[in-house]
Each structure stands twice: as structure tokens, then as C-alpha cells.
C-alpha positions as CSV (number, residue, x, y, z in Angstrom):
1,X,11.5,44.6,-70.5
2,X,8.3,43.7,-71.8
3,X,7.6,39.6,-72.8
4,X,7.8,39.0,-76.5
5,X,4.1,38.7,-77.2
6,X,2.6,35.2,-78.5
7,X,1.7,35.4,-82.5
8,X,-1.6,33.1,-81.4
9,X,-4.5,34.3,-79.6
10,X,-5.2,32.3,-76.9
11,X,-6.1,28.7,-77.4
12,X,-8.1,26.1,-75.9
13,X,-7.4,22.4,-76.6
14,X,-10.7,20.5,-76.1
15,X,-8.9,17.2,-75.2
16,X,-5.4,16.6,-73.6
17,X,-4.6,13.7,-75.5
18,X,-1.2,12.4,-77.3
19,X,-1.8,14.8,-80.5
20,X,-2.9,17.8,-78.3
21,X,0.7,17.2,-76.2
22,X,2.4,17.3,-79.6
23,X,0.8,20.4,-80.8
24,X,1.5,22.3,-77.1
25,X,5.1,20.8,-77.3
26,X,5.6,22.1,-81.1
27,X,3.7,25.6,-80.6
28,X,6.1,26.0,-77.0
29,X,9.2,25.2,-78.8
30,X,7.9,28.6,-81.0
31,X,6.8,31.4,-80.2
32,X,3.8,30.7,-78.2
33,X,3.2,31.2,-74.4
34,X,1.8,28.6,-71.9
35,X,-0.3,31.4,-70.3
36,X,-1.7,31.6,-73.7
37,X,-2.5,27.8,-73.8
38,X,-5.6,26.2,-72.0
39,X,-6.4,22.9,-71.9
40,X,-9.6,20.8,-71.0
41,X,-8.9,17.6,-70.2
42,X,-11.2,15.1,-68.1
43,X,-8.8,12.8,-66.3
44,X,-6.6,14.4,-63.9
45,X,-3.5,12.4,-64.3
46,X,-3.6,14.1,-68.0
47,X,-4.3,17.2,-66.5
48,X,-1.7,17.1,-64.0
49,X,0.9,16.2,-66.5
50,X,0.2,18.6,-69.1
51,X,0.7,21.1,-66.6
52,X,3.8,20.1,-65.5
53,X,5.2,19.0,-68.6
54,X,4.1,22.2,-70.6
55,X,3.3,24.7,-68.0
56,X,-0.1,25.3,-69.3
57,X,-3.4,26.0,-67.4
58,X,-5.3,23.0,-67.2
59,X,-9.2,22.5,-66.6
60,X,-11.6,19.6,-66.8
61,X,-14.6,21.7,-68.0
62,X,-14.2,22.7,-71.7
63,X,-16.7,25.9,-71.4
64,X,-13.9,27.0,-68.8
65,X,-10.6,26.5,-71.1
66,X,-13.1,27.9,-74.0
67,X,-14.3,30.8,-72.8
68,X,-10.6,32.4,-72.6
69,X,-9.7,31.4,-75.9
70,X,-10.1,32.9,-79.7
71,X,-9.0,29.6,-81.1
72,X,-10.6,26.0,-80.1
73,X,-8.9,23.2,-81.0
74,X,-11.1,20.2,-80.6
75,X,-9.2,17.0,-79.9
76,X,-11.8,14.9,-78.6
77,X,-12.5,11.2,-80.2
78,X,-14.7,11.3,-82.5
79,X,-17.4,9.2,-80.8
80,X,-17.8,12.0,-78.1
81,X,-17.6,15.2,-80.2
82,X,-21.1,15.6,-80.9
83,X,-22.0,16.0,-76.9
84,X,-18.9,18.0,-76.7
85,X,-19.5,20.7,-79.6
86,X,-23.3,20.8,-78.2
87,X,-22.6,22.0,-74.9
88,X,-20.4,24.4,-75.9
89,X,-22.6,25.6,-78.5
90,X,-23.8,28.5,-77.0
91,X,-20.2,30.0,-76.2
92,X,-19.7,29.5,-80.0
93,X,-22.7,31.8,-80.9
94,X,-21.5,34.3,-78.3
95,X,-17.6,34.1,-79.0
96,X,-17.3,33.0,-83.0
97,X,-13.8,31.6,-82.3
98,X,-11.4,29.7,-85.0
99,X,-12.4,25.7,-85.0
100,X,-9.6,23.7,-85.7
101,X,-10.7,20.1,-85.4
102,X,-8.5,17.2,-85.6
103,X,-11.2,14.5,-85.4
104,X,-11.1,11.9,-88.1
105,X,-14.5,11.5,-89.9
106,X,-16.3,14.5,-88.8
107,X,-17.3,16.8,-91.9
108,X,-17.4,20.6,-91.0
109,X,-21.0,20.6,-91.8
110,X,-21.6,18.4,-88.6
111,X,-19.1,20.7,-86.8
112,X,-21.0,23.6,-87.6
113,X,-24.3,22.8,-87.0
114,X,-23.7,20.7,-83.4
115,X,-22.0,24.7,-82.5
116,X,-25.5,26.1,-83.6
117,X,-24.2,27.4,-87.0
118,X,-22.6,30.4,-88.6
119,X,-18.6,29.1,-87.4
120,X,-15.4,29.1,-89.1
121,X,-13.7,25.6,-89.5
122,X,-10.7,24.3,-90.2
123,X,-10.4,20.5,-90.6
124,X,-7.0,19.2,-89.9
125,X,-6.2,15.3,-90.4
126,X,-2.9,14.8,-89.1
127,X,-0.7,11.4,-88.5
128,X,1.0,9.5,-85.4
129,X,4.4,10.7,-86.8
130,X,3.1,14.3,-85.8
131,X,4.3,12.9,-82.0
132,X,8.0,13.7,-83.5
133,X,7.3,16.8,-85.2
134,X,7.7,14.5,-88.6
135,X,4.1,14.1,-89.8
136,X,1.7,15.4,-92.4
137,X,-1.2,17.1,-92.0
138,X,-3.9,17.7,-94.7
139,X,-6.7,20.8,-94.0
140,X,-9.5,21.9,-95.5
141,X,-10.9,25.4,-94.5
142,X,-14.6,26.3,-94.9
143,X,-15.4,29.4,-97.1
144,X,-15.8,31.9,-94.0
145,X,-12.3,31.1,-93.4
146,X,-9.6,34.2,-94.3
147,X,-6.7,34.0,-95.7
148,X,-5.0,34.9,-92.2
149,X,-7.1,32.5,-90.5
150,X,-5.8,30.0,-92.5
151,X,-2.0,30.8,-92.1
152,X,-2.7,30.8,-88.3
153,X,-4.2,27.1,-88.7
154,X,-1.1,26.6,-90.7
155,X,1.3,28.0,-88.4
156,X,0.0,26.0,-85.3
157,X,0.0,22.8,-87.0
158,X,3.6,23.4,-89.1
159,X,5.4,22.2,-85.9
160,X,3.6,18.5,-86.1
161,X,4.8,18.3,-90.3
162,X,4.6,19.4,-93.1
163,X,0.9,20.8,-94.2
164,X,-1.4,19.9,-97.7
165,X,-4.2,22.2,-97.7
166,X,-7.2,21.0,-100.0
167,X,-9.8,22.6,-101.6
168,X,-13.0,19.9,-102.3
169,X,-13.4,18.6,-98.1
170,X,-14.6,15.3,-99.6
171,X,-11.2,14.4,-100.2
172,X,-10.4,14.3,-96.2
173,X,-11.6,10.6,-96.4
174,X,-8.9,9.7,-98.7
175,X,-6.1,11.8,-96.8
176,X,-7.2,10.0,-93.6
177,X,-7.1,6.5,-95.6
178,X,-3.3,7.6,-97.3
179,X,-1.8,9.7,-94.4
180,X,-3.6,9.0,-90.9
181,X,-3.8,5.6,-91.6
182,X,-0.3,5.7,-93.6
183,X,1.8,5.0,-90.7
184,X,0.2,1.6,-89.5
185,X,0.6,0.4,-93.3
186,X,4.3,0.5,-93.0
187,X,4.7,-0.8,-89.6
188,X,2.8,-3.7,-91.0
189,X,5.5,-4.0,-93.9
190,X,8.1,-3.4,-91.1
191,X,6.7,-6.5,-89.1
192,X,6.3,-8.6,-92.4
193,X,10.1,-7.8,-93.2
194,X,11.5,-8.8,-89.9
195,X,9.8,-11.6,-89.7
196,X,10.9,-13.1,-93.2
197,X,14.3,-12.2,-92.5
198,X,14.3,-14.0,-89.0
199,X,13.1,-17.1,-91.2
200,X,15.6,-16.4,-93.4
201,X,18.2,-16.7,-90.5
202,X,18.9,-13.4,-89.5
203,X,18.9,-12.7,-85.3
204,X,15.9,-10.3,-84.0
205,X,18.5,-7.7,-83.4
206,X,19.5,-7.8,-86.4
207,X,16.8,-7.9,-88.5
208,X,15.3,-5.2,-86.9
209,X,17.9,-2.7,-87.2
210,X,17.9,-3.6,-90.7
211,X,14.8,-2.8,-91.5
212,X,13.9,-0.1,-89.6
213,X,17.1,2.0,-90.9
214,X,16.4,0.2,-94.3
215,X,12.8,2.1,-93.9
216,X,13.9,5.3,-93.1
217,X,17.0,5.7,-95.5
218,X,14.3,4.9,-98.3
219,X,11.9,7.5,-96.9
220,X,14.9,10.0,-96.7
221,X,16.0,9.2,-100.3
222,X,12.1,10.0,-101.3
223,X,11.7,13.4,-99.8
224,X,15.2,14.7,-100.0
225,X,16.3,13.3,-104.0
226,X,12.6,14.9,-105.0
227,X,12.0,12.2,-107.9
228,X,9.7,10.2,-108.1
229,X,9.4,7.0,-106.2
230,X,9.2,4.9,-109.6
231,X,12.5,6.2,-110.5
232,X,14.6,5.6,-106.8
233,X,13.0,2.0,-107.5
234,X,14.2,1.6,-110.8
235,X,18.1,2.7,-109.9
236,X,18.0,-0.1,-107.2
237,X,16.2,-3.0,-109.4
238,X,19.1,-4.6,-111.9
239,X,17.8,-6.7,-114.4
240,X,17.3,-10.1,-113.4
241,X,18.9,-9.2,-109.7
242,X,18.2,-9.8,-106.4
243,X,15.6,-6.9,-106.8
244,X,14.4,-7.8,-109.1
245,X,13.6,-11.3,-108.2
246,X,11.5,-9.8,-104.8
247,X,10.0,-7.1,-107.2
248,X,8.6,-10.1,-109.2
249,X,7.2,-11.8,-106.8
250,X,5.0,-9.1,-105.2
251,X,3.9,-8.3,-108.7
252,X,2.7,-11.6,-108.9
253,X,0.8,-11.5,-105.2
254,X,-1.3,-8.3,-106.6
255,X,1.4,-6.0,-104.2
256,X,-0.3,-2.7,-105.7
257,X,-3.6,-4.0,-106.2
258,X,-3.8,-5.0,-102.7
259,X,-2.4,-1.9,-101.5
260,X,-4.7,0.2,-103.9
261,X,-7.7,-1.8,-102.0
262,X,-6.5,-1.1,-99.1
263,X,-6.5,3.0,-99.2
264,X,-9.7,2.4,-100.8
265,X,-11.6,0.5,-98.0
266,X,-9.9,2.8,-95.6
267,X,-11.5,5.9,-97.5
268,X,-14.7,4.0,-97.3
269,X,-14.5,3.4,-93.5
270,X,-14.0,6.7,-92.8
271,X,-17.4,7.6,-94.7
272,X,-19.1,5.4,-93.0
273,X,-17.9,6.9,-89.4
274,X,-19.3,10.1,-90.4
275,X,-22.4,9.0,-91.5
276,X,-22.5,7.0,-88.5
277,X,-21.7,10.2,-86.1
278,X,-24.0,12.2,-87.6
């Protein structure tokens, strides 16, 4: 009997780091094939593990992973993706595969032009959560992008989360500042919590299993109940309760307007690092 053959064409990951794992892991646990999966990855104890974890060829060249693939997904740090797009520039012109780059900051106008022009990008910014299949991603496609190039963008990042596509690419800056960066913001609240509950008298132990099932209850009442976040918060404030009385107090410390200035100089930063990388 013939092998069920892989929806993908075969895909090269520039960069074998902890996103590029979770994408291999997710598209495996589909309907993809390791032989279909190559991977260029510069230190060999990555290599080595990637190959036995996922059973996917491994190289630390990225012309050689490249060259077999229809689909490049570049998964370098952004500091080195300039020298890395370059060099493989001339396979670009020959092969005119599918970019899908996960790098933060990098616009697809700097994509395209460090591959010698003419290419079809796909900007993908996804977050840490993606590690557990429980992240969101938020693409932008360039104009030479189909429609069947973009559900085959979709499909091989729909195992890391849930996908927003966008349609003005300025707007990346601010997904990276509300969704990439997302994650870190609520681990400090996390830390914050624990801590004031430890001073409140609580054990470690304790406190932590509080929160963190505390955090993750809310989050599951938020996606699951589909209302809007004003309203869950409203059903748990009763006037002139406990709630109520922390709810206050925030208000009064400038709670959104701090958290408003944070997404904003996080959007900033992230304009800055492509300016700085081009």
C-alpha cells in the first residue's frame, strides 16, 4: 500500500530553534512526513536532537535543507537574517519558494529585497504559548501571495494556535507588542500576585497554585463564555466587595494606563528593530 502523501510540499526550517521544534512537532502530529521536513540548524547538539526527536533530516548549511524544499520557513533571530536571506538569495531567484518568516521586526519589504526580489511572503508573529500548541499567531501575506498559499501558511501554523490574518503589515508591530510580547506581561502579573499573597501570609505552594489555576480558569472563562472581558469582570465585582476594593485600587495606580503604555512602547520597540535591521 502506498504512504498517505504529505498535504505540504517539502519544507525547510532555516533555524532549529524552540518555535521551529513546535511547528515540526505540531505539522508531525498531522499529516505531514519527516522525509518531507528539512532542517538547517548550526549547532549540532540541535541538530542531533531534532533528528531524533522528529525524525527529520537535519543539515547545518541552509542552501542544502533549501534547495529540497518549496516552502522556507525562516526561523533565524532576527539580528542574523539579513546574512542569512543574502546567501540564499540566489536559490530564491532560481526556486521562488513560499517564505514564511517568523522573525519579529523584519518587514516583508526587507525580506524580499535581502532574497534579490520578486518573492512571495508570509509574515507570521507567533507567541511562546505556541510551545504547547496554545498560542496565537497573527500573519500578513504580501499581494503575490494566493489564496492557496495562504491556507497552506495557515495550515502549518494552525497546530501552534489559533491564526489572525491582517490585511495593513504595519500592524505586525502592534501584534508583536499585544501577542508575542503578551505572555511575559502575564507572567509578570503572575509573579506580582504570588508575591503579595506570600506577604499576605499564604505558603509559596500555595500561592502559587492559586494563581496560576486562578490565571488559567479566567483565560478559559474568556475564550470559552465568548463575552466580553468587561462583562466576566463585572459578574465577579459586587458593589463595595472584596473586588471591588482591589479593582479600586489599581484604578487609582493608572492599571490601564500603564498597561496601555506598555503595548505602546512595545509597538515602538519593535519599529525601531526594523529600522535598525535594515
Amino acid at each position: 500500500m502506498n504512504p498517505t502523501p504529505s498535504p505540504f510540499p517539502p519544507i525547510a526550517f532555516i533555524g532549529g530553534g524552540n518555535m521551529a521544534r513546535a511547528l515540526i512537532g505540531g505539522l508531525l502530529r498531522g499529516d505531514a512526513l519527516a522525509s518531507a521536513i528539512h532542517v538547517a540548524e548550526p549547532w549540532a547538539v540541535n541538530r542531533e536532537g531534532l533528528a531524533a526527536a522528529f525524525g527529520v533530516a537535519t543539515t547545518p548549511d541552509n542552501a542544502t535543507a533549501a534547495a529540497q524544499a518549496g516552502i522556507w520557513v525562516l526561523a533565524t533571530k532576527p539580528q542574523v537574517l539579513r546574512e542569512v536571506c543574502t546567501a540564499l538569495a540566489p536559490l530564491a531567484q532560481a526556486q521562488r519558494p513560499l517564505v514564511l518568516s517568523i522573525a519579529a521586526g523584519i518587514a516583508s519589504a526587507q525580506l524580499d529585497r535581502w532574497l534579490g526580489g520578486g518573492q512571495t511572503i508570509v509574515r507570521a508573529m507567533p507567541n511562546t504559548p505556541a510551545l504547547l500548541g496554545a498560542g496565537v499567531t497573527g500573519l500578513f501575506a504580501t499581494a503575490s501571495t494566493t489564496a492557496a498559499q495562504k491556507a497552506l501558511a495557515d495550515t502549518l501554523l494552525k497546530p501552534a494556535g489559533e491564526t489572525v490574518w491582517l490585511a495593513d503589515e504595519a500592524l505586525m508591530d502592534a501584534v508583536t507588542a499585544t501577542s508575542g510580547s503578551g505572555p511575559a506581561y502575564l507572567f509578570a502579573l503572575a509573579e506580582a500576585m504570588q508575591a503579595a499573597a506570600e506577604v499576605e501570609g499564604l505558603p509559596a505552594d500555595a500561592a502559587r497554585t492559586l494563581v496560576v489555576e486562578t490565571l488559567a480558569g479566567a483565560a478559559r472563562m474568556l475564550r470559552e463564555s465568548g463575552e466580553a472581558a468587561s462583562r466576566l469582570r463585572q459578574r465577579v465585582t459586587s458593589p463595595n466587595g472584596t473586588t471591588q476594593a482591589a479593582l479600586d485600587t489599581l484604578a487609582a495606580g493608572g492599571f490601564a494606563r500603564l498597561v496601555a503604555a506598555a503595548i505602546h512602547a512595545a509597538r515602538i520597540r519593535g519599529a525601531e528593530l526594523s529600522a535598525a535591521h535594515d
